[in-house]
Backbone as CSV, one residue per row, in Angstrom:
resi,resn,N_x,N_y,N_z,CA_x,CA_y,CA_z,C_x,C_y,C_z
1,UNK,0.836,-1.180,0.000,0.000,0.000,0.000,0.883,1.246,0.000
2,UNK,0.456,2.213,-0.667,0.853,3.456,-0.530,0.822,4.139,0.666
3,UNK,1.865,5.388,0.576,1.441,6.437,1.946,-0.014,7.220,1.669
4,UNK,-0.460,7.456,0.777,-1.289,8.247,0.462,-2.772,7.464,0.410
5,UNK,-2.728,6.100,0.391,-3.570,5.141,0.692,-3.929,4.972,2.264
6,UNK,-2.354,4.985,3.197,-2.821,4.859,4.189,-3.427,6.251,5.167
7,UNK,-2.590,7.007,4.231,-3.222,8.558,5.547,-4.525,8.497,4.812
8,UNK,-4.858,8.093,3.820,-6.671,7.830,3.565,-7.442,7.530,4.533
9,UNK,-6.655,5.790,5.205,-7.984,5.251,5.746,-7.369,5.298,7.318
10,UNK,-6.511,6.363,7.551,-6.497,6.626,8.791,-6.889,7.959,8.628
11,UNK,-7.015,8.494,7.599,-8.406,9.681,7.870,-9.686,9.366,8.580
12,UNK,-10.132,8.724,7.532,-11.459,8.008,7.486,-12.165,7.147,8.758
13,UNK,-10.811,6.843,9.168,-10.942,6.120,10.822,-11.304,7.293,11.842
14,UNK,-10.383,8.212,11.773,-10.627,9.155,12.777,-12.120,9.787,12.746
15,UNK,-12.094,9.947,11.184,-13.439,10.622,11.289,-14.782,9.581,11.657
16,UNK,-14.666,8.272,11.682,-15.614,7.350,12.120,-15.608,7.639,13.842
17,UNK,-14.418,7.581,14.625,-14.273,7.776,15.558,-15.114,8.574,16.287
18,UNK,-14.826,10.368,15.260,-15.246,11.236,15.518,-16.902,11.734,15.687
19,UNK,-17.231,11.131,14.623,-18.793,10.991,14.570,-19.553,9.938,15.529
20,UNK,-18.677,9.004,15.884,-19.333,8.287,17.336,-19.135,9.097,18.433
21,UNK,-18.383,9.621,18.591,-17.826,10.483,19.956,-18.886,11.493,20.093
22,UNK,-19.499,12.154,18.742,-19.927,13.574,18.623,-21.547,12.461,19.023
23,UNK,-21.874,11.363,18.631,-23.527,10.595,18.886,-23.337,10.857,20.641
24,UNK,-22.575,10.021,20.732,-22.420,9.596,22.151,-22.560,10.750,23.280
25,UNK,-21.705,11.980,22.965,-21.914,13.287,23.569,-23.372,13.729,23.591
26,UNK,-23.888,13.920,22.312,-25.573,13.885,21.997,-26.591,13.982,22.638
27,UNK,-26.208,12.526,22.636,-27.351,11.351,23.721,-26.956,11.589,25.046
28,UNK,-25.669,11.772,25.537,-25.230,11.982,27.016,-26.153,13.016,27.320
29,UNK,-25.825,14.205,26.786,-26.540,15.501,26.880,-27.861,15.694,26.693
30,UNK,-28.844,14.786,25.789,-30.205,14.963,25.668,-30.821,13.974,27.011
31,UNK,-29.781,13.114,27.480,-30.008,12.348,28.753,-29.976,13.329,30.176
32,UNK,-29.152,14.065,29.992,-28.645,15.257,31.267,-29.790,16.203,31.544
33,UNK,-30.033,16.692,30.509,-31.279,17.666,29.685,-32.935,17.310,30.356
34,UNK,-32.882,16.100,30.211,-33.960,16.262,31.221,-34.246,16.244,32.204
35,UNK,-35.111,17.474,32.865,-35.199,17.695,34.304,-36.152,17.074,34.848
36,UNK,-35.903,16.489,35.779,-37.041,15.940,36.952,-37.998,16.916,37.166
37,UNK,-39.497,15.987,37.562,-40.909,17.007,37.636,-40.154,17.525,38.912
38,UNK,-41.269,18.869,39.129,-41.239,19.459,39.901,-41.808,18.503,41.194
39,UNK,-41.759,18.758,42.804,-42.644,18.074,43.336,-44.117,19.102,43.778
40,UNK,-44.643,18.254,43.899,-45.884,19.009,44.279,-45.883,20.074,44.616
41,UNK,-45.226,20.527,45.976,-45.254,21.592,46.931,-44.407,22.631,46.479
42,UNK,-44.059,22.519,45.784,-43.182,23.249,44.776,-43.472,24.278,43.568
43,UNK,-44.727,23.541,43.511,-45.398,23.759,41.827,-46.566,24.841,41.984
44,UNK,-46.862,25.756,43.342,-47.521,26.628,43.356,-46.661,27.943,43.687
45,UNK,-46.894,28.746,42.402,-46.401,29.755,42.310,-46.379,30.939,43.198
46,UNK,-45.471,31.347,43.605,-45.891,32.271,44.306,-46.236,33.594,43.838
47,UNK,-47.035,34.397,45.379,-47.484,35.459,45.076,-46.888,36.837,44.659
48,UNK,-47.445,37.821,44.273,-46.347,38.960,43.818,-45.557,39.798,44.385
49,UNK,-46.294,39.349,46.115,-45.222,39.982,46.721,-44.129,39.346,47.327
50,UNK,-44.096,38.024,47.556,-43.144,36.933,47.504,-42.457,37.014,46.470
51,UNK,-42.898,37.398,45.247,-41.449,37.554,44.260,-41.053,38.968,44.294
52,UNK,-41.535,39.741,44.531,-41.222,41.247,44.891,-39.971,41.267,45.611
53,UNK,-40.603,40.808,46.855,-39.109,40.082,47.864,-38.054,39.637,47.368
54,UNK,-38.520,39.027,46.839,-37.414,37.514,46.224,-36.107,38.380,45.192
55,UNK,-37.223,39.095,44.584,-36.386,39.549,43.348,-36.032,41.014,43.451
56,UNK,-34.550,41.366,43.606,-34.059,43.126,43.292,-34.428,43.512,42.901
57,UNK,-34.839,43.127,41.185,-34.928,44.140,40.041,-36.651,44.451,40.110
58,UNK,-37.421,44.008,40.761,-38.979,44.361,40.955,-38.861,45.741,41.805
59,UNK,-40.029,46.302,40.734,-40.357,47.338,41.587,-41.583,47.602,42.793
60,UNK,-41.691,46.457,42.635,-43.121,46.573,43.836,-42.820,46.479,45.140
61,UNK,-42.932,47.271,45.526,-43.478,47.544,47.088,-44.081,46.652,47.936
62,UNK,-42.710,45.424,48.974,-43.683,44.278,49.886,-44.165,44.656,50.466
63,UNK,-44.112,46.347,51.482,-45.261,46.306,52.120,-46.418,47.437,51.840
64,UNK,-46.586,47.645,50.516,-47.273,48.379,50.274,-48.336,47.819,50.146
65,UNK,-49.896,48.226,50.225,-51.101,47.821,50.117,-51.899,47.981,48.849
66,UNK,-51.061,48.060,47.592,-51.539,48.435,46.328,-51.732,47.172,45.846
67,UNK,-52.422,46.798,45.492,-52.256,45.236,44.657,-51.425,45.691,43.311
68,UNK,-50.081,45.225,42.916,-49.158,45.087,41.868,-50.234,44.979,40.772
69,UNK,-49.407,45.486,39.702,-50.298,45.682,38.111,-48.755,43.953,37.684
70,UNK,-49.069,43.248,37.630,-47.893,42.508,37.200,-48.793,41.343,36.016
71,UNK,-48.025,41.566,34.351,-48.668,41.231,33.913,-48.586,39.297,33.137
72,UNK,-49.223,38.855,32.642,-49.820,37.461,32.719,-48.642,36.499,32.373
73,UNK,-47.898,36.921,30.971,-47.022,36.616,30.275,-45.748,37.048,31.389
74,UNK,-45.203,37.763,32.134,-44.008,37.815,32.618,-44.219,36.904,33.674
75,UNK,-45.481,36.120,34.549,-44.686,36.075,35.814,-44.604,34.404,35.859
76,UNK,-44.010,34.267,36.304,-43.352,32.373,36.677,-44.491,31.408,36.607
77,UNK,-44.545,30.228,36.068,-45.587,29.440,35.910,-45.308,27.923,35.785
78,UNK,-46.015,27.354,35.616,-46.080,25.981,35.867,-46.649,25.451,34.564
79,UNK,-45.442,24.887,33.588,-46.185,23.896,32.619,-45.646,22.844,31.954
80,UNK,-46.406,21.771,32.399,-45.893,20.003,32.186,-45.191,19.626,33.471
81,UNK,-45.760,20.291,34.504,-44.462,20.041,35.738,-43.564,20.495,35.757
82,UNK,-42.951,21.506,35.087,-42.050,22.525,35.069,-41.988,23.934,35.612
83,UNK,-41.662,24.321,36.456,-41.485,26.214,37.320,-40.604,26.337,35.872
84,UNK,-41.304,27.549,34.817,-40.669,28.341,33.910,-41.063,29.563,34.313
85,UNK,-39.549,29.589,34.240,-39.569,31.650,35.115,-38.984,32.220,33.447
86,UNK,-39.792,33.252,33.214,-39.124,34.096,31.788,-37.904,34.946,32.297
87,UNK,-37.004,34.602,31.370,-35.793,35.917,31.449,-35.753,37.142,31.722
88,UNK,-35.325,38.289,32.089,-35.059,39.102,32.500,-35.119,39.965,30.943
89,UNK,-35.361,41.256,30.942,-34.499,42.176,29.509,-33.462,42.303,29.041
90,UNK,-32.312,42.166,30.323,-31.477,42.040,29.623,-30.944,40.928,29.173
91,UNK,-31.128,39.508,30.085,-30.828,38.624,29.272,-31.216,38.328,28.260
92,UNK,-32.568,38.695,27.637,-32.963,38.787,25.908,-32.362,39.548,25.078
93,UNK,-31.553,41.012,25.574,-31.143,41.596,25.233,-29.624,40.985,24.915
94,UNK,-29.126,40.305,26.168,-27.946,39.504,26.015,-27.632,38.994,24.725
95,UNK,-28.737,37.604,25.125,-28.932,36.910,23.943,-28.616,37.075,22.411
96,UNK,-29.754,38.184,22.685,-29.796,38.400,20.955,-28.804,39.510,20.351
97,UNK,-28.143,40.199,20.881,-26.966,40.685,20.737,-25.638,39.850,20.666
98,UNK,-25.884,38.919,21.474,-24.708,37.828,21.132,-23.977,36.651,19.803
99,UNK,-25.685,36.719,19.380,-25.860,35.755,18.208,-24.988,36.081,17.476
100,UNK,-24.090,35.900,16.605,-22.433,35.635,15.499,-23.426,36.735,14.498
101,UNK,-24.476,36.167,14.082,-25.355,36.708,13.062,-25.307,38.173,13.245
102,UNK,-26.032,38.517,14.225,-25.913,40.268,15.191,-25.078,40.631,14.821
103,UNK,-24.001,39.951,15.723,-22.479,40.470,15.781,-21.630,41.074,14.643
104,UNK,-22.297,39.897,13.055,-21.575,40.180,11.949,-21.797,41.520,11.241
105,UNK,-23.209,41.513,11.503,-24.615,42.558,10.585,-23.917,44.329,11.734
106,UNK,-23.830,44.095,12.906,-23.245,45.223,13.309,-21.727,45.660,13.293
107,UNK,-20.982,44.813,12.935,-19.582,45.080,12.018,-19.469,45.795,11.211
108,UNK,-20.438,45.046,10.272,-20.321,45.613,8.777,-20.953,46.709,8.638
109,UNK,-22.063,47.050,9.590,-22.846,48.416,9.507,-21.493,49.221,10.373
110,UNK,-20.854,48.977,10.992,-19.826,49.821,11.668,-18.998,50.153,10.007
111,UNK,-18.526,49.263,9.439,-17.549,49.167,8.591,-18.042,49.981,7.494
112,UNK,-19.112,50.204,7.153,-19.847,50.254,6.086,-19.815,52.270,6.929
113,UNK,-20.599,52.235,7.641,-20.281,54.009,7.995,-18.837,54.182,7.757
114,UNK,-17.989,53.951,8.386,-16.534,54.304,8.315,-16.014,54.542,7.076
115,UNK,-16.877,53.628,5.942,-15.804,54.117,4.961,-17.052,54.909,3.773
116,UNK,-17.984,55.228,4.219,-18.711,56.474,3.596,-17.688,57.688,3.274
117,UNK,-18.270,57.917,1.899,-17.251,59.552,1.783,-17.256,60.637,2.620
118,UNK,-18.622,60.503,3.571,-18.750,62.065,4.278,-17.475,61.606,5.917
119,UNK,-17.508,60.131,6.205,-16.909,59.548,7.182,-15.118,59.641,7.241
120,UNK,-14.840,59.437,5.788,-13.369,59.290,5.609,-13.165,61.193,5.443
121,UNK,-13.949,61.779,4.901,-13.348,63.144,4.769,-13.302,63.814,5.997
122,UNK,-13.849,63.545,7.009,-14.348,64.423,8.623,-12.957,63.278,9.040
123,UNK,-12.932,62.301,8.805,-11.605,61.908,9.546,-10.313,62.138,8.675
124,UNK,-10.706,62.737,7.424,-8.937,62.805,6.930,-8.846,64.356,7.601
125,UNK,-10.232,64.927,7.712,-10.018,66.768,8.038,-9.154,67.174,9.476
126,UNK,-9.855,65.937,10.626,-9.235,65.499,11.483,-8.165,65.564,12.197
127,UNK,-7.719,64.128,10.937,-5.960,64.230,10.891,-4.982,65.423,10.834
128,UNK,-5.344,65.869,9.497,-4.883,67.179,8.850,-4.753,68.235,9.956
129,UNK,-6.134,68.626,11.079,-6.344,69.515,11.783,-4.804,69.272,12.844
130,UNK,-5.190,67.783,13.203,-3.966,67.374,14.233,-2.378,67.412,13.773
131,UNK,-2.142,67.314,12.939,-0.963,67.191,12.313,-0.620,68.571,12.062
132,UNK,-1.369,69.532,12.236,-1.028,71.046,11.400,-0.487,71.576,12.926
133,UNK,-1.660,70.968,13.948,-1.566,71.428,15.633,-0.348,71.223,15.895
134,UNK,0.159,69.733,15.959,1.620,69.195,15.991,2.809,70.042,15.790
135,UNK,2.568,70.120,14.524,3.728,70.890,13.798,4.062,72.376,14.238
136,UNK,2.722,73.088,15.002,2.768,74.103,15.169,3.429,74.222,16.746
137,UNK,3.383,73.362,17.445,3.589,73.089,18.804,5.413,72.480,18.350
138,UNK,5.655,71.692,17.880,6.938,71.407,17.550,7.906,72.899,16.703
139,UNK,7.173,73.576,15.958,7.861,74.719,15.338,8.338,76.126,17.062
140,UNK,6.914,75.789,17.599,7.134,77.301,18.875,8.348,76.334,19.813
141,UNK,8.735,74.753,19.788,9.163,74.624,21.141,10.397,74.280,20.429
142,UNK,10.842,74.549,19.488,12.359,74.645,18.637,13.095,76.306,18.921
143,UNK,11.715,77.248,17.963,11.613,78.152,18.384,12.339,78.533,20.314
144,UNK,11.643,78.340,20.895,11.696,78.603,22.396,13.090,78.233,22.452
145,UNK,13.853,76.486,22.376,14.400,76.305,22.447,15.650,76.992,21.890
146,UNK,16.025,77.764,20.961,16.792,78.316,20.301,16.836,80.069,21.325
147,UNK,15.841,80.098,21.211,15.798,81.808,22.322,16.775,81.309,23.679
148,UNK,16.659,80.199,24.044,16.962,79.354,25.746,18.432,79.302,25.512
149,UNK,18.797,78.620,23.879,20.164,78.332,24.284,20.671,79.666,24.012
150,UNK,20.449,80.609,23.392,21.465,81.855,23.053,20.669,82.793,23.620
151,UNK,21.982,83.803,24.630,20.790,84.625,25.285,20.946,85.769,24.684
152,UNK,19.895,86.756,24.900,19.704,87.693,24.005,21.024,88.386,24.184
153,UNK,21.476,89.163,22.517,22.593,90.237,22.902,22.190,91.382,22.947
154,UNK,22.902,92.387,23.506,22.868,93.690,24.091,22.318,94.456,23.181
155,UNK,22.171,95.279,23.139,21.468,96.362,22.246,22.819,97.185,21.283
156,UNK,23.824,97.350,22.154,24.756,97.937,21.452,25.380,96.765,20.676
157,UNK,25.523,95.604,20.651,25.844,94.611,19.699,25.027,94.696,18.635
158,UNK,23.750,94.471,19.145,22.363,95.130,17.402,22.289,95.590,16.937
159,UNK,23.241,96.738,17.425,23.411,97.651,16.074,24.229,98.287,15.073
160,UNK,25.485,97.061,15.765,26.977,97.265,15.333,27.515,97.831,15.841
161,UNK,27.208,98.750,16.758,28.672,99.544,17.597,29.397,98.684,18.655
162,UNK,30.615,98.589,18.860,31.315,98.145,19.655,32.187,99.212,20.450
């Protein structure tokens, strides 16, 4: 057999390997994944001012006597034997800012302003502004420097009489 025969089917091995490893992980994980019912005593939700308590980011008042406006869809519930508490804003906010997709689409809208003509000219004007500043700050402290090393001469030297 060839070399090029065998790094074939020791490709081909690994990748058999690999695709059992990647089942096996799978199934481990869709095994892990499921959560035990809730138990009974467990499975009644509490009230709004028990999560008021419970939770920082609420604004309701435990001992206030207002009954909370708290609405149907946000608050913690029970379904199939499951306590599903909804996320927070910012973790949706998290989320969906995180997605690669987001991430790419706000790059390129970054990238995409930056190199607009009105974008590159306000930053070449910029430059130009800074570089002129520079030069002008490097010309007075040469300047200065030259007054520092030679000190002024006399008046009767300025005007040729000795």
């Amino acid at each position: 057999m060839s070399a090029e025969l065998w790094i074939l089917v020791a490709t081909a091995l690994l990748a058999v390997v690999t695709i059992g490893a990647a089942l096996v992980a799978v199934r481990a994980a869709r095994r892990s994944s499921r959560i035990a019912p809730v138990p009974r005593e467990r499975l009644a939700v509490p009230q709004t001012r028990e999560l008021a308590r419970l939770d920082p980011r609420s604004d309701i008042e435990p001992d206030s006597h207002v009954a909370p406006v708290v609405h149907q869809e946000l608050e913690p519930r029970v379904v199939e034997g499951h306590l599903i508490v909804p996320p927070s804003q910012q973790q949706v906010v998290n989320t969906a800012l995180g997605r690669p997709g987001v991430r790419l689409s706000i790059l390129a809208h970054g990238l995409a302003h930056a190199l607009r003509p009105e974008s590159r000219d306000r930053i070449t004007a910029m430059m130009r502004r800074e570089y002129r500043r520079r030069r002008r700050e490097r010309l007075q402290a040469g300047r200065r420097a030259v007054r520092a090393g030679r000190p002024t001469p006399p008046s009767e030297e300025w005007l040729g009489g000795s």
